[in-house]
N, CA, C and O atoms as a MOPAC input file, in Angstrom:
PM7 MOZYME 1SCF
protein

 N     87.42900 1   209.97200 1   -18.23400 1
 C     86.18000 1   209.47400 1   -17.76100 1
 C     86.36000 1   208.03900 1   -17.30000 1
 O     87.43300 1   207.44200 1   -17.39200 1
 N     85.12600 1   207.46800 1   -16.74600 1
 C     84.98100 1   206.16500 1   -16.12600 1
 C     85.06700 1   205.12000 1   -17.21300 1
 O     84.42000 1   205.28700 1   -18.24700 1
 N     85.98400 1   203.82700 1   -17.01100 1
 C     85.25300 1   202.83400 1   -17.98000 1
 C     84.34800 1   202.53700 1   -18.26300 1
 O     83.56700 1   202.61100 1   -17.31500 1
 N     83.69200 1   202.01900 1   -19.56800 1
 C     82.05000 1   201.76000 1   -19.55000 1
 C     81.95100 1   200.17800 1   -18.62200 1
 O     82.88100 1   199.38000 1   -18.50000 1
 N     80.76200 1   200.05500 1   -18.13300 1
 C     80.59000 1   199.02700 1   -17.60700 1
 C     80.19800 1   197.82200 1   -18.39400 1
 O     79.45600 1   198.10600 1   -19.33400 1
 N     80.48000 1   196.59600 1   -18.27900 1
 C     80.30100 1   195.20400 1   -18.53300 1
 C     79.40300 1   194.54800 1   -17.76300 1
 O     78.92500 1   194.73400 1   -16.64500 1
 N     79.23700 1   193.43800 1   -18.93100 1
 C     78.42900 1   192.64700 1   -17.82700 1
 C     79.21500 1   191.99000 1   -17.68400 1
 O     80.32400 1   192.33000 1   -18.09700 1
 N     79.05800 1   190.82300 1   -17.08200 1
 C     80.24300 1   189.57800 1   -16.42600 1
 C     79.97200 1   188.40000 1   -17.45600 1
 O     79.01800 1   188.73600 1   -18.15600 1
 N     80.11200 1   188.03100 1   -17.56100 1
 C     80.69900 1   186.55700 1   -18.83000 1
 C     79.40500 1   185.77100 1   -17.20800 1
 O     79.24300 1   186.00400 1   -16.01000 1
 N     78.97500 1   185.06900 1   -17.98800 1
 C     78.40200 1   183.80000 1   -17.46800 1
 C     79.46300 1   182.80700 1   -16.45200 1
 O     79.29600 1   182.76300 1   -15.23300 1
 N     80.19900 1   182.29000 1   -16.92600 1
 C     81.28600 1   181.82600 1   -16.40700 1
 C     81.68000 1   181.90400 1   -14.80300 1
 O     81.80300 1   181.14800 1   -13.84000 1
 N     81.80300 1   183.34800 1   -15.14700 1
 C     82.85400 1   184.43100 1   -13.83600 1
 C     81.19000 1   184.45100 1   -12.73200 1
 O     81.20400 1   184.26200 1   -11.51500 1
 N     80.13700 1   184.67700 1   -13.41700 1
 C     79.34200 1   184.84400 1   -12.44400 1
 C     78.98200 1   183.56800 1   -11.57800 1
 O     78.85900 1   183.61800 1   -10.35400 1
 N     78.83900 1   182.51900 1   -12.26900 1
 C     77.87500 1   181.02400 1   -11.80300 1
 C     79.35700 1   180.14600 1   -11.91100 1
 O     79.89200 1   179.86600 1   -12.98300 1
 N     79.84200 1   179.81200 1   -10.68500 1
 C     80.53900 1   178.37000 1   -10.70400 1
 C     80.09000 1   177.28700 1   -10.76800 1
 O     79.21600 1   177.13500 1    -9.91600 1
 N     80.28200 1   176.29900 1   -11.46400 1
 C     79.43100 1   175.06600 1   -11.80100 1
 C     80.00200 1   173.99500 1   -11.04200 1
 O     80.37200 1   172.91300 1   -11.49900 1
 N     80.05300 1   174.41300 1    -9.72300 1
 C     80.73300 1   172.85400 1    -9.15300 1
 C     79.71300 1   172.59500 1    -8.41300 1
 O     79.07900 1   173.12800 1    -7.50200 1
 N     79.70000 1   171.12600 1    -9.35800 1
 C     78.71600 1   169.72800 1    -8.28200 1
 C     79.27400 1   169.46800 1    -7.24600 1
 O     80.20500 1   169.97200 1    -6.61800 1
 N     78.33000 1   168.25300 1    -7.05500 1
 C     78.69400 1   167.78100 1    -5.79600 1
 C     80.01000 1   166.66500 1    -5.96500 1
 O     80.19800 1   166.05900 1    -7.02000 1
 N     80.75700 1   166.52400 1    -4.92000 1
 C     81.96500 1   165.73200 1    -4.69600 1
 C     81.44100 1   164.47400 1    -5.10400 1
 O     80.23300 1   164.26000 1    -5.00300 1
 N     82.38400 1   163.44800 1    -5.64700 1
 C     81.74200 1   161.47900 1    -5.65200 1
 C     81.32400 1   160.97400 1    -4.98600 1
 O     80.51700 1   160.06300 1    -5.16900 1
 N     81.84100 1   161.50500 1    -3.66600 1
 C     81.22800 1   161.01200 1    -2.30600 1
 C     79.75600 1   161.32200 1    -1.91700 1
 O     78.90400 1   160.51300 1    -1.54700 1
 N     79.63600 1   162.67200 1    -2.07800 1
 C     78.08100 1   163.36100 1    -2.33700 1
 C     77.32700 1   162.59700 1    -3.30600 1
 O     76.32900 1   161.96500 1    -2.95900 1
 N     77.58800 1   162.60900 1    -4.05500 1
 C     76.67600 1   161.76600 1    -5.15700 1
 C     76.79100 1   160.43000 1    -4.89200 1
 O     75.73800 1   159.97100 1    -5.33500 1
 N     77.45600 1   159.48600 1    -4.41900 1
 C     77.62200 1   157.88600 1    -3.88400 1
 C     76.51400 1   158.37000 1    -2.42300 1
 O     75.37500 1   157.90600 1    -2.35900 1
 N     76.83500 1   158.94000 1    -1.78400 1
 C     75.51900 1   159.17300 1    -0.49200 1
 C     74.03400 1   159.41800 1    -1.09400 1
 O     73.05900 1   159.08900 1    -0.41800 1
 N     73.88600 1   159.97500 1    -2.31600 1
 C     72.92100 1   161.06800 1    -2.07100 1
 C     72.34700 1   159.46200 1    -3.37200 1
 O     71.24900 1   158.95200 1    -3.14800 1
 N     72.96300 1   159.06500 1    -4.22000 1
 C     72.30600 1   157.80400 1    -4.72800 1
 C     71.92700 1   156.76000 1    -3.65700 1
 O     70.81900 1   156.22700 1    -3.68900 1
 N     72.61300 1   156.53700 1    -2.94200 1
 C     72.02700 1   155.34200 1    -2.08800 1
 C     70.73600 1   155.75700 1    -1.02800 1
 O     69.81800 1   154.94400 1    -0.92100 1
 N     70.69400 1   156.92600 1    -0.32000 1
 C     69.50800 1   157.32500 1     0.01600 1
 C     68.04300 1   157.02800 1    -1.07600 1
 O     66.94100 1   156.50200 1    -0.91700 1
 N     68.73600 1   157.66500 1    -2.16100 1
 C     67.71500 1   157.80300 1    -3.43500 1
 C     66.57800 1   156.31300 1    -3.42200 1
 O     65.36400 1   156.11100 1    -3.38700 1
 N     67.78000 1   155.55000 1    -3.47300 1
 C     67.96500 1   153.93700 1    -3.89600 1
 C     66.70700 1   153.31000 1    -2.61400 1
 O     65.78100 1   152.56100 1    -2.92700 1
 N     66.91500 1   153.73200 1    -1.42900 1
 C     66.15100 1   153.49500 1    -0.00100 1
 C     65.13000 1   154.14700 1     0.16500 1
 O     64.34100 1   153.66700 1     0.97900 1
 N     64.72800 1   155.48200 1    -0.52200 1
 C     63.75700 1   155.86000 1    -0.93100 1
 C     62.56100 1   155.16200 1    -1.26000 1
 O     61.52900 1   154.73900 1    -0.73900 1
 N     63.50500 1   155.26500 1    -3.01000 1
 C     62.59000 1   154.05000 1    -3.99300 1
 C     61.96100 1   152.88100 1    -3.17100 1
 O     60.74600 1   152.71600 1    -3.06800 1
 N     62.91700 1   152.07900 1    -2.59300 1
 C     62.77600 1   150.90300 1    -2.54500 1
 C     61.90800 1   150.92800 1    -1.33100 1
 O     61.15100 1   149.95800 1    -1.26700 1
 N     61.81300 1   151.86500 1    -0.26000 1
 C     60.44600 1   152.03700 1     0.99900 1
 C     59.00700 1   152.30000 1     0.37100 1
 O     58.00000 1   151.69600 1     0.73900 1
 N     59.03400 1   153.35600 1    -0.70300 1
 C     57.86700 1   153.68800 1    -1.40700 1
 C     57.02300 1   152.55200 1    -2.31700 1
 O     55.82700 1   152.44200 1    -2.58600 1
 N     58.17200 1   151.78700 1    -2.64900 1
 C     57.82400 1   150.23300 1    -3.58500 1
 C     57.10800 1   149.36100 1    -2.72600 1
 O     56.12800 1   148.74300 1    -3.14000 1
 N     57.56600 1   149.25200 1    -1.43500 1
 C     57.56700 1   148.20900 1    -0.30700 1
 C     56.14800 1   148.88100 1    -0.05700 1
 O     55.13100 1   148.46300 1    -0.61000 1
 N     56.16200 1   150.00700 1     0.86200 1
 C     54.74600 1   150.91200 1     1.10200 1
 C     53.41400 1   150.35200 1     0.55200 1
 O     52.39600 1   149.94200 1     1.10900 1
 N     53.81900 1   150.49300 1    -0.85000 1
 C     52.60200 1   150.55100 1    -1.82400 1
 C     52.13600 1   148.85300 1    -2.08500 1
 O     50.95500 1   148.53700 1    -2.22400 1
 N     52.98200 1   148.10800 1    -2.11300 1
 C     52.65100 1   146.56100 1    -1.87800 1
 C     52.15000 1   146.21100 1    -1.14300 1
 O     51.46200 1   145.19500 1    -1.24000 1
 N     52.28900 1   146.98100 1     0.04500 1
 C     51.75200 1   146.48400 1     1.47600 1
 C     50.39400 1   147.11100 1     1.17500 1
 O     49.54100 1   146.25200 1     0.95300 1
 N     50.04800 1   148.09600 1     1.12100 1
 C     49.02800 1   149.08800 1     1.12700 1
 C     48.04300 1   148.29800 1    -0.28800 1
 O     46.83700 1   148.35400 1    -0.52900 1
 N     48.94400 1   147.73800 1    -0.86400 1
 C     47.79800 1   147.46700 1    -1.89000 1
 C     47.51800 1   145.98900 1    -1.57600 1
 O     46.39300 1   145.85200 1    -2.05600 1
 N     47.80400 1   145.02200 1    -1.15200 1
 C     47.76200 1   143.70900 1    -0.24800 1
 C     46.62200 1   144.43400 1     0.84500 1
 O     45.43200 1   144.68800 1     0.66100 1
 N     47.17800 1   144.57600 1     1.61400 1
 C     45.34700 1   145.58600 1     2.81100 1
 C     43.92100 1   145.66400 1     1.52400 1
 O     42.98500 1   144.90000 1     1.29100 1
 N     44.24100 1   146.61600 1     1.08700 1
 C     43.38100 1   147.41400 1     0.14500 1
 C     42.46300 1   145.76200 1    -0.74600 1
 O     41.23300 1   145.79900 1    -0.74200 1
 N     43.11400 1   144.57100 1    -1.37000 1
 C     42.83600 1   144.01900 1    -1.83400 1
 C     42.11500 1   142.61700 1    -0.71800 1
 O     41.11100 1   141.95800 1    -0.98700 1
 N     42.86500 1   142.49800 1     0.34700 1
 C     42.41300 1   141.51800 1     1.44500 1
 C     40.97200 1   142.54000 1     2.02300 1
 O     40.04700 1   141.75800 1     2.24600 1
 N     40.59000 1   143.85700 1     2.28400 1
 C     40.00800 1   144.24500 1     2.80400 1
 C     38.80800 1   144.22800 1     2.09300 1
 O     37.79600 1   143.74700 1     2.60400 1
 N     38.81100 1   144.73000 1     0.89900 1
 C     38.05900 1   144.39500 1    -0.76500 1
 C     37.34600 1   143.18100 1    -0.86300 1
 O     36.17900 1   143.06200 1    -1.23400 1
 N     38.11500 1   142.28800 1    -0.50800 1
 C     37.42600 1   140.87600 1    -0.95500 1
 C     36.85600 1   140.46000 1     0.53300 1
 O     35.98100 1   139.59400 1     0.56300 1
 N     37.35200 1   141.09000 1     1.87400 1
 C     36.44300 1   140.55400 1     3.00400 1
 C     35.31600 1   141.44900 1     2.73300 1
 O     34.32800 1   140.75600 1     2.97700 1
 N     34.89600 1   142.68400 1     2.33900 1
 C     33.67700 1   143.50700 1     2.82100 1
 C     32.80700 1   142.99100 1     1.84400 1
 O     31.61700 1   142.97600 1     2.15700 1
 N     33.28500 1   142.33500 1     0.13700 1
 C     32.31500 1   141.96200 1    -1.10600 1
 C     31.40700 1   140.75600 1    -0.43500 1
 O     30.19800 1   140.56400 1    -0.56200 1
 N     32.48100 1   139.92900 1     0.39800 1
 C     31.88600 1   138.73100 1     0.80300 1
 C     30.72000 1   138.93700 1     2.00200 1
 O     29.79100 1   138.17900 1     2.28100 1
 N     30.99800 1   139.91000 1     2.46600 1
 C     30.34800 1   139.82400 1     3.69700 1
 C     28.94900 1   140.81600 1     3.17600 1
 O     27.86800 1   140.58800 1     3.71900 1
 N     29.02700 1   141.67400 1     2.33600 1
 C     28.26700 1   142.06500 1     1.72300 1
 C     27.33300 1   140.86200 1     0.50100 1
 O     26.22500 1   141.13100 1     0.03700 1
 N     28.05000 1   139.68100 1     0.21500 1
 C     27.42600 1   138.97500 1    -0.63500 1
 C     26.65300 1   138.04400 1     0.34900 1
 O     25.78600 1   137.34100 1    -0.16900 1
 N     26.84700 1   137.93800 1     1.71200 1
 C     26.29500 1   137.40400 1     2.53400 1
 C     25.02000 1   137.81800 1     2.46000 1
 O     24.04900 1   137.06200 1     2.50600 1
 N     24.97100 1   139.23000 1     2.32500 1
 C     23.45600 1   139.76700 1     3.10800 1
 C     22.38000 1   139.80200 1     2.43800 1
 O     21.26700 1   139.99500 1     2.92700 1
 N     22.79900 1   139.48500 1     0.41600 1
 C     21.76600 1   139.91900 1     0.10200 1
 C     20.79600 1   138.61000 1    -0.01700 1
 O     21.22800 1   137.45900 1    -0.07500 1
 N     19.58400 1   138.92700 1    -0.04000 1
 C     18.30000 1   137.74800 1     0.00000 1
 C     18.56600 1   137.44200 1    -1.03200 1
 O     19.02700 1   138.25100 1    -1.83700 1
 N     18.32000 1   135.97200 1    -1.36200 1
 C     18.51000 1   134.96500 1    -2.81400 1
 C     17.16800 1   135.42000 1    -3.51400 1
 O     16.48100 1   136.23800 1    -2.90200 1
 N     16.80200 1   135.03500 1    -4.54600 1
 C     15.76300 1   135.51400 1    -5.28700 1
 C     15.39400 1   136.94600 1    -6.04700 1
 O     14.62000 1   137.37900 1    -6.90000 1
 N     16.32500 1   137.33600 1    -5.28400 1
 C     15.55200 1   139.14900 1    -5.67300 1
 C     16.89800 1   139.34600 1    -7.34200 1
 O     16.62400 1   140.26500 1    -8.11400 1
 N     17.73100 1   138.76600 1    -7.56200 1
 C     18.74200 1   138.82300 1    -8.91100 1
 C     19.63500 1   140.35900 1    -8.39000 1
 O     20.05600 1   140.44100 1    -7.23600 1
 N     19.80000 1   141.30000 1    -9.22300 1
 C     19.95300 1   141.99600 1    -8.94300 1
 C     19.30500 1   143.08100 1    -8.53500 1
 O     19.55100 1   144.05000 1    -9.25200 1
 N     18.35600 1   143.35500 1    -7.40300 1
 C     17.90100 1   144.50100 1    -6.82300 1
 C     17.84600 1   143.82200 1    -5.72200 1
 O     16.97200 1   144.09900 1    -4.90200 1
 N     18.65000 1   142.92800 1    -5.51200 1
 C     19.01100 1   142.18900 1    -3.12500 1
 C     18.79500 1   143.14200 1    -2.84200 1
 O     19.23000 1   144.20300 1    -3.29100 1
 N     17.63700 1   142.82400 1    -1.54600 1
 C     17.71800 1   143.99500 1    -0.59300 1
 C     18.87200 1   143.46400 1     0.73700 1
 O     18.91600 1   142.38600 1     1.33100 1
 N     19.54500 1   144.43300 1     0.85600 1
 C     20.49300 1   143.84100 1     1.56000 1
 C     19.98800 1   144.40300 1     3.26100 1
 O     19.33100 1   145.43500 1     3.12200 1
 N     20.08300 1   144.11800 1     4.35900 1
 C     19.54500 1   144.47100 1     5.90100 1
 C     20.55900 1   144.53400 1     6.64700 1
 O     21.34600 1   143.59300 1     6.75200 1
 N     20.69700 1   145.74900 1     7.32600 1
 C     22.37300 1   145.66300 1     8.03400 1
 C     21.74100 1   146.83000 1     9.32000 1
 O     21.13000 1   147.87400 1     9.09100 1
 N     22.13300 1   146.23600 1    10.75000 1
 C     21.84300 1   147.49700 1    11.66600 1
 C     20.44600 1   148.04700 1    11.29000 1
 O     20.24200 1   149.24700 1    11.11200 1
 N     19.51500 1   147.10400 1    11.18400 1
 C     17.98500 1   148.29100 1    11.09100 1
 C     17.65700 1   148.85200 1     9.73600 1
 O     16.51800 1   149.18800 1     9.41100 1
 N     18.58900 1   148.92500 1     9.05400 1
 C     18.68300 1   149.71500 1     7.78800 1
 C     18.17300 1   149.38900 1     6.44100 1
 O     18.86100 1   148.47700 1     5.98200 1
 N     17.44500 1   149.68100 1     5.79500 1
 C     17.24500 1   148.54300 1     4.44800 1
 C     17.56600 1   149.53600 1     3.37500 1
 O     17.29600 1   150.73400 1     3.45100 1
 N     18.13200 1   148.97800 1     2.41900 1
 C     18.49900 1   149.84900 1     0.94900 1
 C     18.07700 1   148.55600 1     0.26300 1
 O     17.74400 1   147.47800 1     0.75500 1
 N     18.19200 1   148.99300 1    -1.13700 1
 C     18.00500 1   148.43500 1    -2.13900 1
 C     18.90400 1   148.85400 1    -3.19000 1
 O     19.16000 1   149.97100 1    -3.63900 1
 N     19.39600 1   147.49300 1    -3.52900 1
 C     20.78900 1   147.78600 1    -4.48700 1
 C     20.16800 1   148.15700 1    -5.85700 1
 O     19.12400 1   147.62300 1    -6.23300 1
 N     21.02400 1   149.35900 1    -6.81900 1
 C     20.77400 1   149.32600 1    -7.99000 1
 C     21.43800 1   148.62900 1    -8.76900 1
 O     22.40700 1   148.35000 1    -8.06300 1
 N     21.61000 1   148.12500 1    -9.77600 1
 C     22.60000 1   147.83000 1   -11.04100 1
 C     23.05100 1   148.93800 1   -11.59200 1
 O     23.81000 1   148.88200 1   -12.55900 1

């Protein structure tokens, strides 16, 4: 009769070869330029975000009428609201 069948050893099935030094020296320094665009990105983006923040508070602190404390009615384009707390 036939031999019984096996399974294969782990080993024999999956070769475990990484990547070459060279692969990994490339594939870190990309990594590295990554990081360091996404770092840069987000500084910039949060510099905007914070310059843009403090021009719209001001220009918004412009509008509201003195006296009223907190419920300024503020007037912009025709429009009137009334701020809550």
């Amino acid at each position: 009769m036939s031999a019984p069948l096996e399974m294969p050893s782990l080993h024999s099935a999956v070769t475990l070869a990484g990547p070459s030094p060279e692969r990994k020296a490339l594939l870190s320094r990309r990594i590295r330029w990554f990081v360091a665009a996404t770092i840069t990105y987000n500084v910039i983006e949060a510099i905007i975000a914070l310059t843009e923040g403090a021009r719209v508070s001001s220009v918004s602190a412009d509008r509201v009428r003195p006296g009223l404390g907190d419920r300024g009615v503020l007037r912009g384009g025709g429009r009137v609201a009334v701020r809550r707390a």
